[in-house]
ChimeraX commands (.cxc) that place a marker at each C-alpha (Angstrom):
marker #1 position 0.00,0.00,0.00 radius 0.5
marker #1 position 1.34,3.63,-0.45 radius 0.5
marker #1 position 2.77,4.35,2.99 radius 0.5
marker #1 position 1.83,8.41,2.63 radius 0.5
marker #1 position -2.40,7.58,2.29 radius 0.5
marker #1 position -2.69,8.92,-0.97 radius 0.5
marker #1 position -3.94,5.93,-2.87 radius 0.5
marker #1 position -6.29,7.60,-5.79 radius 0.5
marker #1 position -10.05,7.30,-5.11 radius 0.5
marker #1 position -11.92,5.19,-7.25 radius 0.5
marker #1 position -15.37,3.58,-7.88 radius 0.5
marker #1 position -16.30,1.01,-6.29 radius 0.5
marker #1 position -15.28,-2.18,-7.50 radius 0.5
marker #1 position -13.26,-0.60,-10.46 radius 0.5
marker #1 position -10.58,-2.29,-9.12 radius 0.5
marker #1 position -11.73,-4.41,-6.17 radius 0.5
marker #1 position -13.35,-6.55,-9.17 radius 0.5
marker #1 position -9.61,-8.59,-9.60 radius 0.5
marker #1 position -9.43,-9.62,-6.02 radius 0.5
marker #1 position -13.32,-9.72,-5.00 radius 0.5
marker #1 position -13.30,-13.26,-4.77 radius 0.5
marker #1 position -10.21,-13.20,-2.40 radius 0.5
marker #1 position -11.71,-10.66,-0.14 radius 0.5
marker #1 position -14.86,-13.06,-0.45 radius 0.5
marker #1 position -13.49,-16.35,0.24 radius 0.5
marker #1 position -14.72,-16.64,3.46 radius 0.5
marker #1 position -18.65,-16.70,1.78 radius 0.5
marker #1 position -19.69,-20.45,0.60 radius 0.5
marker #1 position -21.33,-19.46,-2.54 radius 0.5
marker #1 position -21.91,-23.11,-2.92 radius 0.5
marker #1 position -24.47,-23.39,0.12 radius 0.5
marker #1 position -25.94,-20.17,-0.42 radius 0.5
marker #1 position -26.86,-21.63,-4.32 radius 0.5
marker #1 position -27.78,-25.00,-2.26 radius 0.5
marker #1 position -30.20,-22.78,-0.55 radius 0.5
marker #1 position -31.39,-20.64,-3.30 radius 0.5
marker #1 position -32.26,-23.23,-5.58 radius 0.5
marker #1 position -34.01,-24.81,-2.66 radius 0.5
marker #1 position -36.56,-21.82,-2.43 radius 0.5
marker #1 position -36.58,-21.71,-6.33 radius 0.5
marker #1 position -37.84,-25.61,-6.34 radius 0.5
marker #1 position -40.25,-24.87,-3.47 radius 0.5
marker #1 position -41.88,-21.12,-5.49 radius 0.5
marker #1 position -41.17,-21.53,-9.03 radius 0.5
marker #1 position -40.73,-25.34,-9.90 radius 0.5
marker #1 position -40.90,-24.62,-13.03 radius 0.5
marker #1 position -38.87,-22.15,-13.72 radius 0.5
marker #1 position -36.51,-21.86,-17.01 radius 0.5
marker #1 position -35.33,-18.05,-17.10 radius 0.5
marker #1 position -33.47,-16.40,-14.30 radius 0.5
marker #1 position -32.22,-12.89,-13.89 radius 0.5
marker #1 position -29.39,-12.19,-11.09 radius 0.5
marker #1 position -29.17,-8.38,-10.75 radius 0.5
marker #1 position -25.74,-7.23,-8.87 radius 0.5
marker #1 position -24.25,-10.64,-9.20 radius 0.5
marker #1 position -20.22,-9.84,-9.50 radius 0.5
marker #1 position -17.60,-12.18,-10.70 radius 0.5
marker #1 position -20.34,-14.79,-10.90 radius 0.5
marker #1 position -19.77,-17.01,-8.34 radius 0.5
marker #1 position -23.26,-17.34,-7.06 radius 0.5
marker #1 position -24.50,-18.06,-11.11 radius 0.5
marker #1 position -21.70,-20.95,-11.28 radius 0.5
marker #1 position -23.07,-22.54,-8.62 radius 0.5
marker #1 position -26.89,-21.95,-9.31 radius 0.5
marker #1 position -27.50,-22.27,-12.61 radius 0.5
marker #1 position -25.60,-26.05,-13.38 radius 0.5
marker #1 position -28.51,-27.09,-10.19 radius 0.5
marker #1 position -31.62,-26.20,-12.43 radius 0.5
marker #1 position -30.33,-25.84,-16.03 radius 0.5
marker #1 position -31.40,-22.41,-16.19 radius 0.5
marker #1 position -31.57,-19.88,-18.67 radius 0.5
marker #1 position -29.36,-17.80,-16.86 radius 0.5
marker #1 position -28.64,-13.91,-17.36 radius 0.5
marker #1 position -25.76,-12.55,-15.15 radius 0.5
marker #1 position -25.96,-8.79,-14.55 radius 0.5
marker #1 position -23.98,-6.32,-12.73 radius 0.5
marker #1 position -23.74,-2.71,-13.12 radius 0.5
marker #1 position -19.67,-2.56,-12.94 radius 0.5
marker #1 position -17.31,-3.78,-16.15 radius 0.5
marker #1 position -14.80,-4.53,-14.59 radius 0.5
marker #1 position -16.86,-7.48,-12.26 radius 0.5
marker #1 position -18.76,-8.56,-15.36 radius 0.5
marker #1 position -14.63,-9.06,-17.02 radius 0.5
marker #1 position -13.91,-11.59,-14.42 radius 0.5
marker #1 position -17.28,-13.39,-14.38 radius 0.5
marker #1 position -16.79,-13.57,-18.36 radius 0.5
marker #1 position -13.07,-15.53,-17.23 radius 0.5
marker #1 position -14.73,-17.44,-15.12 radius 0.5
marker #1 position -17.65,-18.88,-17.03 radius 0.5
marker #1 position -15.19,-19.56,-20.02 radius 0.5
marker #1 position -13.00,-21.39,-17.58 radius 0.5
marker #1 position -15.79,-23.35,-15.97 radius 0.5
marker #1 position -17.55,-24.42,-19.32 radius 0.5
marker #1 position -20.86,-22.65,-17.52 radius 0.5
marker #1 position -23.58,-21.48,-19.81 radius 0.5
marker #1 position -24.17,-17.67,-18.73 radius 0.5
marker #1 position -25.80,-14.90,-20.86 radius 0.5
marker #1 position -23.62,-12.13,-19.32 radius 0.5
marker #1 position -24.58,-8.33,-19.71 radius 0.5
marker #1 position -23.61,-4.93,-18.04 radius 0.5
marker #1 position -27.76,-3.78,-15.67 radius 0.5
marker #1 position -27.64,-1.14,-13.28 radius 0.5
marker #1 position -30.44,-2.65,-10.99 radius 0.5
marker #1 position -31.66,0.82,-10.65 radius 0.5
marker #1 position -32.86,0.81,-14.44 radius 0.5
marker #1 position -33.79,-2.62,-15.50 radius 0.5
marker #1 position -34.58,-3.34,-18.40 radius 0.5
marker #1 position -38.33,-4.52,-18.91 radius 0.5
marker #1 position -37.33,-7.36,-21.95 radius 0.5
marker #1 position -36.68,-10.06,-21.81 radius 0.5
marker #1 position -38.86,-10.91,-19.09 radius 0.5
marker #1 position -37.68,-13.77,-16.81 radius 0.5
marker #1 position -39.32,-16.84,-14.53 radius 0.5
marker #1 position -37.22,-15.83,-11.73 radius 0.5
marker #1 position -35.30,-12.47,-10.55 radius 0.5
marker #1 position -32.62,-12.86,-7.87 radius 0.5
marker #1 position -30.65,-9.60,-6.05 radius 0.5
marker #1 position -28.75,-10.82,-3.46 radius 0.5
marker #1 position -25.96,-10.41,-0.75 radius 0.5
marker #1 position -26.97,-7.26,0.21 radius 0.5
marker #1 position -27.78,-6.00,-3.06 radius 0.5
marker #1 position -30.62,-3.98,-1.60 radius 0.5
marker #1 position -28.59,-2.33,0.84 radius 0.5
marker #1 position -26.84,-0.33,-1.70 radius 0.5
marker #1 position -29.77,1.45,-2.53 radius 0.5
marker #1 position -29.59,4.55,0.32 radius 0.5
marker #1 position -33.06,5.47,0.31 radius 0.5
marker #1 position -36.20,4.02,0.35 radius 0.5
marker #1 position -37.75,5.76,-2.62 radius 0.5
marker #1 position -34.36,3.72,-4.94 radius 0.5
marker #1 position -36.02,0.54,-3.16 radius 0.5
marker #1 position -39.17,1.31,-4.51 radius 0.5
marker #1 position -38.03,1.64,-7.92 radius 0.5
marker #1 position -36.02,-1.53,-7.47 radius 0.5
marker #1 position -39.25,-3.38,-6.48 radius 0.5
marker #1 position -41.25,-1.83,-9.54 radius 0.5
marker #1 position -38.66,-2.59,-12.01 radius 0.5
marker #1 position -38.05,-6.18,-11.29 radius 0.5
marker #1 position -41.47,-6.54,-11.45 radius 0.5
marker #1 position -41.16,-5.15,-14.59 radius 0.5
marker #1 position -38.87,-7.58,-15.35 radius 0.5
marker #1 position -40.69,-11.01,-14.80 radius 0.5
marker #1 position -43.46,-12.63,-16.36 radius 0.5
marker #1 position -47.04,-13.17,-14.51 radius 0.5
marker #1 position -46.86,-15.02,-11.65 radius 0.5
marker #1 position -42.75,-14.55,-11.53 radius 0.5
marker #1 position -40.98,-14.95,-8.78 radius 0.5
marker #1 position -38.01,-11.91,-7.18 radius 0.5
marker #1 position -36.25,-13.31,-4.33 radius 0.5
marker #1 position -33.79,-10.86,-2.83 radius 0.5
marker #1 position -32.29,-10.84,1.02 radius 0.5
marker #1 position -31.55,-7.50,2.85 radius 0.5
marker #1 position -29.00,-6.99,5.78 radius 0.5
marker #1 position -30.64,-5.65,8.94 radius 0.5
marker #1 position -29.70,-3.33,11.36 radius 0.5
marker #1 position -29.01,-6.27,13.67 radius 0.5
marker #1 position -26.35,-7.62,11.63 radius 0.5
marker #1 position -24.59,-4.65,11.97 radius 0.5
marker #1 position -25.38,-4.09,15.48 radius 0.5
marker #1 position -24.60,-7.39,16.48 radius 0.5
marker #1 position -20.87,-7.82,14.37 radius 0.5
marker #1 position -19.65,-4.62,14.95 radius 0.5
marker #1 position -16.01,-5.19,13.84 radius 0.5
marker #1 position -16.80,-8.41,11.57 radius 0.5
marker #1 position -15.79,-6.43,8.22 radius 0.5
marker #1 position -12.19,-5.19,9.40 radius 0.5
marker #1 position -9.45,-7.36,8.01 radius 0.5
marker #1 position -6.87,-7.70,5.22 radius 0.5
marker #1 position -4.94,-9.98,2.63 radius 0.5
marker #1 position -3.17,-10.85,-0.43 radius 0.5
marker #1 position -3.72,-12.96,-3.55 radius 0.5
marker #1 position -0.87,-12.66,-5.63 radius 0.5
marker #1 position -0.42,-9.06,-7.35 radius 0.5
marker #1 position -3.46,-7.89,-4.93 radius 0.5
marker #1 position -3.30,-6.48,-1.93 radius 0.5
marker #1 position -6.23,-4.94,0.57 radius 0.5
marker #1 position -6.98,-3.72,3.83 radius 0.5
marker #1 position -10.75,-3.30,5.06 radius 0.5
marker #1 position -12.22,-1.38,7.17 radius 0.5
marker #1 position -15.47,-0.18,8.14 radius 0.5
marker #1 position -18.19,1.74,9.95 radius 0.5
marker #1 position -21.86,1.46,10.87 radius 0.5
marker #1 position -23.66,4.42,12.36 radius 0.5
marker #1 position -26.86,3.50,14.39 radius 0.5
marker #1 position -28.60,7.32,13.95 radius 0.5
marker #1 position -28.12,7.61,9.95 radius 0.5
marker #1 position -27.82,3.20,9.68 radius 0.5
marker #1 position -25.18,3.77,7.55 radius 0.5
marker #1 position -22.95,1.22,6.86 radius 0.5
marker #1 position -19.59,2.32,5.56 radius 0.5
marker #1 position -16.62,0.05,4.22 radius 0.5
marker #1 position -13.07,1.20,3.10 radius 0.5
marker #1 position -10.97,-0.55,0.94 radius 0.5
marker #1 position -7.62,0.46,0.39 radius 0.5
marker #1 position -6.13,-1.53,-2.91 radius 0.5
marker #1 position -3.06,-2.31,-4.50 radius 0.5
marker #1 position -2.64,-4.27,-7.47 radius 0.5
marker #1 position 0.80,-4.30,-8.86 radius 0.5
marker #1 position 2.20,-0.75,-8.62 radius 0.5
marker #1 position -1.16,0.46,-8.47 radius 0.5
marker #1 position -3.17,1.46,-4.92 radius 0.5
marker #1 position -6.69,3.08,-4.79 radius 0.5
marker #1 position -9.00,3.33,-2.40 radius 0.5
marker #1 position -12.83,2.17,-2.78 radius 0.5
marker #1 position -15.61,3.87,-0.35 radius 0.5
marker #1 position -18.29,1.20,-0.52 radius 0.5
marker #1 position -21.76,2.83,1.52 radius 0.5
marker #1 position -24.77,0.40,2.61 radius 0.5
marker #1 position -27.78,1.18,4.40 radius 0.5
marker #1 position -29.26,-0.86,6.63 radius 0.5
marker #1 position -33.14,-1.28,6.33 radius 0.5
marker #1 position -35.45,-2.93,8.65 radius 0.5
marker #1 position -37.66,-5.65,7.78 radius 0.5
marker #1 position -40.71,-3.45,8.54 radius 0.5
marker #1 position -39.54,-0.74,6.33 radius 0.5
marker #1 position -39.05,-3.13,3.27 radius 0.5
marker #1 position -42.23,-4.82,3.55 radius 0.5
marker #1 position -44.20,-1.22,3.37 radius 0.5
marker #1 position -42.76,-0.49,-0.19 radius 0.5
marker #1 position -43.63,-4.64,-1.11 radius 0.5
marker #1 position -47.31,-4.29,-2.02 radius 0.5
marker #1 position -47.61,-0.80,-3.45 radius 0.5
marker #1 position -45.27,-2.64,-5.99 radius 0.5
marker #1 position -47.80,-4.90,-7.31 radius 0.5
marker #1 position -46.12,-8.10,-5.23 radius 0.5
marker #1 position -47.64,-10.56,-2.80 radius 0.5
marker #1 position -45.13,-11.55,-0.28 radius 0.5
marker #1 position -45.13,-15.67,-0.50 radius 0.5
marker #1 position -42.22,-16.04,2.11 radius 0.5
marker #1 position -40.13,-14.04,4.15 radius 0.5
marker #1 position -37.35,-16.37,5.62 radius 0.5
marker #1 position -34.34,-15.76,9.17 radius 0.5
marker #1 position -31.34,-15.91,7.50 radius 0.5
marker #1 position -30.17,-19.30,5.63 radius 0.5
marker #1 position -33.27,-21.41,6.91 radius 0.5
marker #1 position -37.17,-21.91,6.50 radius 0.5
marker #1 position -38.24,-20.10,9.75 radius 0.5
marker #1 position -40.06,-16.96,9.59 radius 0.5
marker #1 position -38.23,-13.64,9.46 radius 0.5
marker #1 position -38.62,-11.63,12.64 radius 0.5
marker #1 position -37.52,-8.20,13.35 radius 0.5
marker #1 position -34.89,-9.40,15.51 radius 0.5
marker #1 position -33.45,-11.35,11.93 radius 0.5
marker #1 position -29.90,-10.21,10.87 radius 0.5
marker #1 position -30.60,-11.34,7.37 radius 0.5
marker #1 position -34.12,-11.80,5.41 radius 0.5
marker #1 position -34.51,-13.65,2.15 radius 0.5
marker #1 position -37.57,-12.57,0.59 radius 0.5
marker #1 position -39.86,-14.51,-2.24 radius 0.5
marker #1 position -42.18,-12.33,-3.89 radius 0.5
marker #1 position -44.64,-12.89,-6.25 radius 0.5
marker #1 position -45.78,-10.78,-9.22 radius 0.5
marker #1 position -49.44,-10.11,-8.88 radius 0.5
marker #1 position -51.37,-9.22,-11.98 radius 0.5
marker #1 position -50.80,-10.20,-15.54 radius 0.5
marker #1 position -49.53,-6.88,-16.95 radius 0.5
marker #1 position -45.85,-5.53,-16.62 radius 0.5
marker link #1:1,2 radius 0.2
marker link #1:2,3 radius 0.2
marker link #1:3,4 radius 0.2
marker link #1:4,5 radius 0.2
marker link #1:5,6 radius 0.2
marker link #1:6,7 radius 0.2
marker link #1:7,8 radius 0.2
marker link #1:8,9 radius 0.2
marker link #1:9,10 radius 0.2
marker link #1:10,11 radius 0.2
marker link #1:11,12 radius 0.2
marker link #1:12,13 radius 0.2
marker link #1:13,14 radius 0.2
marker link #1:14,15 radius 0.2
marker link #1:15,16 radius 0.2
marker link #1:16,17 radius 0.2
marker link #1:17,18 radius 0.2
marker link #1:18,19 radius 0.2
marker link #1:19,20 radius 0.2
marker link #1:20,21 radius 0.2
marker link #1:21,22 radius 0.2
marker link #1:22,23 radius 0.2
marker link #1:23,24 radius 0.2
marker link #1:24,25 radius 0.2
marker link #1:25,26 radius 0.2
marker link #1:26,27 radius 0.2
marker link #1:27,28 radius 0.2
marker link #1:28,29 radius 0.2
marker link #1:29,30 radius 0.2
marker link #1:30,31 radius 0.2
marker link #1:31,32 radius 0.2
marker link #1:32,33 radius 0.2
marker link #1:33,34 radius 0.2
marker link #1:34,35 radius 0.2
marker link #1:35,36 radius 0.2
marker link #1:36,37 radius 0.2
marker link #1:37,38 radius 0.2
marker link #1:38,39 radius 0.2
marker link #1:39,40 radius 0.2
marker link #1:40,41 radius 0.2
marker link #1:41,42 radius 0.2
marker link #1:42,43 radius 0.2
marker link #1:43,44 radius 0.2
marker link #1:44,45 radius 0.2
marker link #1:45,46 radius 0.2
marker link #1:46,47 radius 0.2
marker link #1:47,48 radius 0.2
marker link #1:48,49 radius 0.2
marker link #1:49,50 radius 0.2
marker link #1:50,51 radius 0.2
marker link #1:51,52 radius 0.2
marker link #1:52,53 radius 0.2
marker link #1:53,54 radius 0.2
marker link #1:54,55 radius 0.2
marker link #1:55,56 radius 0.2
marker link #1:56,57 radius 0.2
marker link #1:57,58 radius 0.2
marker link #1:58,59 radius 0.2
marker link #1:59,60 radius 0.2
marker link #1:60,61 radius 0.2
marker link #1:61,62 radius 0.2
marker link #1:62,63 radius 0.2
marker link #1:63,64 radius 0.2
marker link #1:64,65 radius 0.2
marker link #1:65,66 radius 0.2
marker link #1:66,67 radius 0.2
marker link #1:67,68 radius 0.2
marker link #1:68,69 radius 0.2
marker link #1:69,70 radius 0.2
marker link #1:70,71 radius 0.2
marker link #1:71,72 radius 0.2
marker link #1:72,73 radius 0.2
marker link #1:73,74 radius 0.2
marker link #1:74,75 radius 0.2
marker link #1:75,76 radius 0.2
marker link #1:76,77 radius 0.2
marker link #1:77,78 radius 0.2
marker link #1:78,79 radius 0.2
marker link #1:79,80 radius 0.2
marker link #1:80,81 radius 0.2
marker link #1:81,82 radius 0.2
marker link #1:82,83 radius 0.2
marker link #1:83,84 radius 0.2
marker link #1:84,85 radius 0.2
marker link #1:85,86 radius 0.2
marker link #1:86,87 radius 0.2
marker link #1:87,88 radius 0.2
marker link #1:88,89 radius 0.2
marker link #1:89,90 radius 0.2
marker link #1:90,91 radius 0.2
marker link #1:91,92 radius 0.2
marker link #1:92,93 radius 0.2
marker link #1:93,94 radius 0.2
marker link #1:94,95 radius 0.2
marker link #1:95,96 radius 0.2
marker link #1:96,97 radius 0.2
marker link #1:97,98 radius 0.2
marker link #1:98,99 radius 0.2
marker link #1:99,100 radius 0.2
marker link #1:100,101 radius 0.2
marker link #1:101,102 radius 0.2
marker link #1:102,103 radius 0.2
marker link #1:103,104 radius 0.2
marker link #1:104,105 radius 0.2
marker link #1:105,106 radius 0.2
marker link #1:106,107 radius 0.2
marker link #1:107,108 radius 0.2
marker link #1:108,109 radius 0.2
marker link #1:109,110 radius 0.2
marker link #1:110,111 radius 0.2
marker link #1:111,112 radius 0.2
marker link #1:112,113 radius 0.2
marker link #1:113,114 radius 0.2
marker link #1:114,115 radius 0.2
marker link #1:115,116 radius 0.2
marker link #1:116,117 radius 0.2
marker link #1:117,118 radius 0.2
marker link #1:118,119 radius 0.2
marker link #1:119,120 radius 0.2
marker link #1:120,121 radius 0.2
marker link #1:121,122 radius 0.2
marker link #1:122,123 radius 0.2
marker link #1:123,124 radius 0.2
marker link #1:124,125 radius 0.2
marker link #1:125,126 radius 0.2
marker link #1:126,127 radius 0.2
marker link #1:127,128 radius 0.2
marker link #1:128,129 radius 0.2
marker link #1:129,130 radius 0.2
marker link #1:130,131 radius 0.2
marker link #1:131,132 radius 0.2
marker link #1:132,133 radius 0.2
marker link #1:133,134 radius 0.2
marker link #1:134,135 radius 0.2
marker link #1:135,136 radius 0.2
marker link #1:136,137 radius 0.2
marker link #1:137,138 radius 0.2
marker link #1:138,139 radius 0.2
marker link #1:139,140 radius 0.2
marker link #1:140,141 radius 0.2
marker link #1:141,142 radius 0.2
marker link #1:142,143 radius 0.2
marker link #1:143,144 radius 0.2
marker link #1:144,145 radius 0.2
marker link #1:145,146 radius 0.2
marker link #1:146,147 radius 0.2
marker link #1:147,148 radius 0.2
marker link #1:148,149 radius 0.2
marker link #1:149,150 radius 0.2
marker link #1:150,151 radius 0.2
marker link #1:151,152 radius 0.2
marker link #1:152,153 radius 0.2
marker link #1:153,154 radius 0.2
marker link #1:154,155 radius 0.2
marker link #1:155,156 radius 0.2
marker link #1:156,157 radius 0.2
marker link #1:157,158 radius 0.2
marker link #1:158,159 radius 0.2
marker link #1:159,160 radius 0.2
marker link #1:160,161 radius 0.2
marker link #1:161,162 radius 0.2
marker link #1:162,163 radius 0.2
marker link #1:163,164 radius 0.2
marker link #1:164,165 radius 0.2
marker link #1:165,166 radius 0.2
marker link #1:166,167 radius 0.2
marker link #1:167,168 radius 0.2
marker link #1:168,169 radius 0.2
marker link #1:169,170 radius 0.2
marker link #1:170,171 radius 0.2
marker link #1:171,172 radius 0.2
marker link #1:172,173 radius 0.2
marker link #1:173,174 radius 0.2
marker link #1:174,175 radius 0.2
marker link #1:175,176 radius 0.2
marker link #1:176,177 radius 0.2
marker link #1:177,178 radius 0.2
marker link #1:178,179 radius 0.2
marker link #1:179,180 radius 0.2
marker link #1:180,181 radius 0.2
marker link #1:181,182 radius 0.2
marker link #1:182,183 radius 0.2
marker link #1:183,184 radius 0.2
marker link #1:184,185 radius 0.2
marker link #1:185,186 radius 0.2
marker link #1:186,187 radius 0.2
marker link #1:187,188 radius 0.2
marker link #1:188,189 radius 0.2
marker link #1:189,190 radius 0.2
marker link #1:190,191 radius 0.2
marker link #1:191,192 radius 0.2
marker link #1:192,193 radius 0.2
marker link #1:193,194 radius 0.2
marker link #1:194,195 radius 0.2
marker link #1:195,196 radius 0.2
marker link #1:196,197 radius 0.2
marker link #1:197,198 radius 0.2
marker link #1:198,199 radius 0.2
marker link #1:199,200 radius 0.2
marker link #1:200,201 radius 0.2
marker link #1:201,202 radius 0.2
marker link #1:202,203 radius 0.2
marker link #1:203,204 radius 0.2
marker link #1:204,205 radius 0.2
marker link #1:205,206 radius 0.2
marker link #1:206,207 radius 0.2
marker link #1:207,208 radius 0.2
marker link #1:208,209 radius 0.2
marker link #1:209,210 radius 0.2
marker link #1:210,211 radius 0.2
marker link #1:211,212 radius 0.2
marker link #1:212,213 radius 0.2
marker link #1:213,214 radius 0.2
marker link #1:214,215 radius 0.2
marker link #1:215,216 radius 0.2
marker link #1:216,217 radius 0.2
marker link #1:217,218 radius 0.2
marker link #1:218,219 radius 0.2
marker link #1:219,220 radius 0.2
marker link #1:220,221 radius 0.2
marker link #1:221,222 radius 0.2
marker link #1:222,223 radius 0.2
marker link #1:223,224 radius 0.2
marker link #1:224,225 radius 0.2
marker link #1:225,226 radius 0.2
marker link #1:226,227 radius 0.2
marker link #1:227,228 radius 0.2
marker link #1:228,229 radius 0.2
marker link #1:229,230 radius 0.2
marker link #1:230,231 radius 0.2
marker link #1:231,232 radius 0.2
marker link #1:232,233 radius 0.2
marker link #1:233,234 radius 0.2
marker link #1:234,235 radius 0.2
marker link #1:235,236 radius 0.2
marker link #1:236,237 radius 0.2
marker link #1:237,238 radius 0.2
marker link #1:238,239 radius 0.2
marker link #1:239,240 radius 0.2
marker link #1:240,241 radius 0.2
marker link #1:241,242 radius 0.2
marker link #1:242,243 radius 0.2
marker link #1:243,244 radius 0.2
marker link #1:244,245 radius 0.2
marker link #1:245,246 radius 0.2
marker link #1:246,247 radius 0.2
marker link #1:247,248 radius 0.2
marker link #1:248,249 radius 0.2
marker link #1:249,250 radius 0.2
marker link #1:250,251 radius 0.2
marker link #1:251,252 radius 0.2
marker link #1:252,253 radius 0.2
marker link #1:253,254 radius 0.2
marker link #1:254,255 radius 0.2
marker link #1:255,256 radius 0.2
marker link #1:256,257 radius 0.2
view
């Protein structure tokens, strides 16, 4: 790392993208896709198409899409992610449609079976009015009776792991240190990265805000959804308010888009 602090400031994930999966080796994408498709065989059997929205280098879709044989469009909003999901699904021999979505604007065509935003995807919308908009445009998105499952970091999780996001490593060329923040008044959860990657450092402000489970279940229904499950954390239990994590499964009401 530059010892004098003055690594350039970049966007996020510009170039955290070549050593995401090293800062995220300590997530087991292959349980979380276990679970996924679990929910996916339990609400939409019969699914063929699936949208992920936010979903990086991929490593959720590898895992996902070889369990149901899916129709599977990766989407992220930053290049440079999308570039090492493209490596990785040559590598891998996995059949991904791969294409650059800001989750903020989807795009209503094609529609899909399924929509999926997840780890913390929602969080990264500041304000619940973006949520809204979210909501509305993956509904947008799916055909009638489609299913968007999404999860959303609570308040509790950062309450209760309080200095769970500090660390730092190497993988090769890249280098990173992590640190982070989480106000309780604004629920503002704030993570620094400071990056090198060769003779290159930059550092990556990375801003989340932490929404209760109340608060996204107001904005569910004026968006034309019925909520079909609302699950605590990784299991089938009910989602409570005390829930650090909450996958949702919504359906689309209605027949139009």
């Amino acid at each position: 790392m530059n010892p004098t602090g003055s690594d350039d400031a970049a966007a996020p994930y510009s170039l955290l993208a070549e050593g995401y999966d090293a800062v995220m080796e300590h997530v087991d994408y292959e349980a979380w896709a276990d679970y996924v498709f679990a929910l996916l065989q339990e609400h939409a059997p019969g699914a063929r198409d699936v949208l992920e929205l936010g979903g990086g280098t991929g490593s959720l879709a590898l895992a996902l899409q070889p369990l149901g044989g899916y129709r599977y469009r990766l989407s992220d909003a930053a290049e440079p992610m999308l570039a090492v999901a493209r490596r990785k699904a040559e590598a891998e021999e996995v059949p991904l449609g791969i294409e650059r979505v800001d989750f903020r604007a989807i795009p209503s065509e094609p529609q899909a079976d399924v929509v999926l935003l997840l780890y913390d995807g929602l969080n990264y919308l500041l304000e619940a009015p973006e949520v809204a908009r979210l909501l509305a445009g993956a509904r947008a998105a799916l055909r009638p009776g489609g299913v968007f499952l999404f999860d959303q970091s609570t308040p509790v999780n950062s309450i209760n792991h309080p200095d769970g996001f500090d660390d730092a490593g190497d993988a090769g060329a890249f280098r990173y240190l992590r640190s982070s923040h989480y106000d309780p008044e604004t629920r503002l959860h704030t993570t620094v990265f400071r990056l090198g990657l060769g003779d290159r450092t930059a550092t990556e402000t990375h801003v989340q805000r932490a929404y209760t489970k109340a608060e996204v279940e107001a904005l569910i229904a004026p968006a034309g959804f019925r909520v079909e499950a609302a699950y605590d954390g990784f299991s089938l239990d009910p989602a409570h308010e005390a829930s650090e994590r909450v996958h949702w499964v919504l359906r689309k009401e209605g027949g139009g888009a």
